[in-house]
C-alpha positions in Angstrom: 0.0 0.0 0.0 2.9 2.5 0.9 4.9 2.0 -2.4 1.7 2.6 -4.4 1.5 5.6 -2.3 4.7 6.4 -3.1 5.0 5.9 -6.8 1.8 7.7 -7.7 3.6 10.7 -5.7 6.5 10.3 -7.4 5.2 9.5 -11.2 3.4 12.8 -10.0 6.6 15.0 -9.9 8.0 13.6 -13.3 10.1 10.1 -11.5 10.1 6.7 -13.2 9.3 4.1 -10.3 9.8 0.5 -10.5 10.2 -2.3 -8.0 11.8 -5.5 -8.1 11.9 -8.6 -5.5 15.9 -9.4 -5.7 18.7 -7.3 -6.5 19.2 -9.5 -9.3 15.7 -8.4 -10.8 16.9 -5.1 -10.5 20.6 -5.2 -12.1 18.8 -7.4 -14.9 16.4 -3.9 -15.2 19.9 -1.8 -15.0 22.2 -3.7 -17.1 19.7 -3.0 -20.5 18.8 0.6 -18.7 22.3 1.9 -19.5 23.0 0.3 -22.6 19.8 1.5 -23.6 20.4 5.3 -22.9 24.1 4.7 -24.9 26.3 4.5 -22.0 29.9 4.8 -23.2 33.5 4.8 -22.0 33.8 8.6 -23.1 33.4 12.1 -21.5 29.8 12.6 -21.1 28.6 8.9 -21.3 30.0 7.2 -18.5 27.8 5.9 -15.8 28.8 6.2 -12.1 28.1 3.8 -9.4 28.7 5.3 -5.8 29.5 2.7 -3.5 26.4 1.3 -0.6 25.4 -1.7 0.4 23.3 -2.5 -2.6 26.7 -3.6 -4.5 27.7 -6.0 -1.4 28.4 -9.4 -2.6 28.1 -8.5 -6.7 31.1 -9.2 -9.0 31.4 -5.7 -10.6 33.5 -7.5 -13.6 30.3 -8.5 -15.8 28.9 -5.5 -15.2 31.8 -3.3 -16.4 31.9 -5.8 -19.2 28.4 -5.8 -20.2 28.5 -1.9 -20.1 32.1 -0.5 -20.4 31.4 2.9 -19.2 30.2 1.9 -15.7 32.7 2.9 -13.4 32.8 2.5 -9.5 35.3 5.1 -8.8 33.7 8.3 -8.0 35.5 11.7 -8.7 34.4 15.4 -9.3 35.7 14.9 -12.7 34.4 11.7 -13.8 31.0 13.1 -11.9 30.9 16.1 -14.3 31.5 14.2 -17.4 28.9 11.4 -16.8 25.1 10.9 -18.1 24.1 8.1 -15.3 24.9 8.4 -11.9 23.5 5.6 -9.6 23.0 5.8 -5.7 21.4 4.1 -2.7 18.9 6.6 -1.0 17.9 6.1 2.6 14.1 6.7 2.8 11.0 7.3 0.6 7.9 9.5 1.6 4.4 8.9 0.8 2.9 12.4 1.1 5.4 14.5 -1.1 6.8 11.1 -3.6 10.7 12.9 -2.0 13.4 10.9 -1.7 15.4 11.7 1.7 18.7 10.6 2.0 22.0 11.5 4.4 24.8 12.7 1.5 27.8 13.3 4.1 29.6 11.2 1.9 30.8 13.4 -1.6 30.4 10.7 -3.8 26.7 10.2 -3.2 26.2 13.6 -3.8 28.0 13.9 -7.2 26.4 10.9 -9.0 23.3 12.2 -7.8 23.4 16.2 -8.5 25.7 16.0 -11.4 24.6 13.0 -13.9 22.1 13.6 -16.4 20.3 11.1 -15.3 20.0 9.8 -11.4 19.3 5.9 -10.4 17.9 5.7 -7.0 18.2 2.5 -5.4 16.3 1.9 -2.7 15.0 -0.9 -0.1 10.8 -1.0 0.0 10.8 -1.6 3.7 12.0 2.4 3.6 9.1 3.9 2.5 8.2 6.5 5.1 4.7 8.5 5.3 6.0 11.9 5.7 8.7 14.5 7.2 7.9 14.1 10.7 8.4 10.1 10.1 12.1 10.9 8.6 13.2 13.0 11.2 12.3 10.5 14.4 15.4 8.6 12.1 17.8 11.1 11.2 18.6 13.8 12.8 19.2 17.0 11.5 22.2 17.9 14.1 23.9 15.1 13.4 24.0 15.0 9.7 26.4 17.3 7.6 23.9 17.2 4.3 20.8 15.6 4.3 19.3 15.6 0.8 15.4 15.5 -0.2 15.0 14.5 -3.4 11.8 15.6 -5.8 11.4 14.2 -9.0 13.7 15.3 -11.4 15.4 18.8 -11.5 13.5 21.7 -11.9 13.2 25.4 -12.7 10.8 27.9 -13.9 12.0 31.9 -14.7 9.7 34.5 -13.7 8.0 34.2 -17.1 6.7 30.9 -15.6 8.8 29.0 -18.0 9.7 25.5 -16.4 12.8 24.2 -17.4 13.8 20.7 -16.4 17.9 19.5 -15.4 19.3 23.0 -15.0 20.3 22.4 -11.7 20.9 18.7 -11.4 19.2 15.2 -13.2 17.0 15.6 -16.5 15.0 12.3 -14.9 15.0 10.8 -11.9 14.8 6.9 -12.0 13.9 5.3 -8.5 14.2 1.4 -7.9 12.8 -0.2 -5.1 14.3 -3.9 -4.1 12.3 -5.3 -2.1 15.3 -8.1 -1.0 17.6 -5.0 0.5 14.9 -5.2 3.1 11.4 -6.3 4.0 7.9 -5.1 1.8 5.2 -2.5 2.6 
């Protein structure tokens, strides 16, 4: 019930939801995903994975092989010069379709500000209903950066004319895997 909460929200703001049982369901969604946008091993087509506990336990060598410009080493160059970035987000709220997540670490940040397109991966058992739900789990004090995440990037001048990607991802691509924890 949450998650169709959730992606309604989200689907709402301009995001592509999806959900899958295993992470295997998911990188078999990925894999295609990037090849499919014309992921590269150039300036401007690479895709960045920032490390989390999603990649735990995955040989990274078929991967790279099945798309040569996925890399797992994160820079502010690389991040500037590539079209996918893909991180692990911490929570999902129901009432806004926002992504929350803590981004003291750079890397997560850059993949997911810079790239043309963002991949937020995401266990379903972290679907949240709102704010007031988020902050009983992180706290604001204690967190360098914490990052809310709606739909993809947005913009309108004072003409009213909206422009989408100026400041960050052109779409915003949310994957739920419902084996990185339990289901709602």
């Amino acid at each position: 019930m949450m998650y169709e909460q959730f992606k309604i929200r989200a689907e709402g703001v301009g995001s592509e939801v999806y959900r899958f049982q295993t992470k295997a369901e998911a990188l078999d969604f990925i894999i295609p995903f990037l090849q499919k946008e014309g992921v590269t091993d150039a300036p401007h087509g690479y895709a960045l994975w920032a490390e989390g506990p999603f990649l735990n336990g995955i040989d990274r060598t078929p991967l790279h092989n099945a798309v040569p410009g996925l890399k797992f080493e994160v820079s502010r160059q690389l991040a500037a010069d590539c079209l996918v970035g893909i991180s692990e987000v911490g929570y999902a709220l129901t009432d806004t379709g926002s992504l929350v997540t803590d981004q003291t670490a750079v890397e997560q940040r850059l993949v997911s500000t810079l790239a043309v397109i963002h991949i937020a991966l995401i266990g379903t058992d972290k679907i949240l209903n709102g704010k007031m739900d988020v902050f009983k789990i992180i706290n604001p004090g204690n967190s360098k950066y914490i990052a809310f995440i709606t739909g993809p990037s947005r913009t309108a001048d004072i003409e009213r004319v909206l422009t989408i990607g100026v400041h960050g991802p052109k779409r915003l691509v949310i994957i739920f895997v419902d084996d990185m924890g339990g289901a709602n």
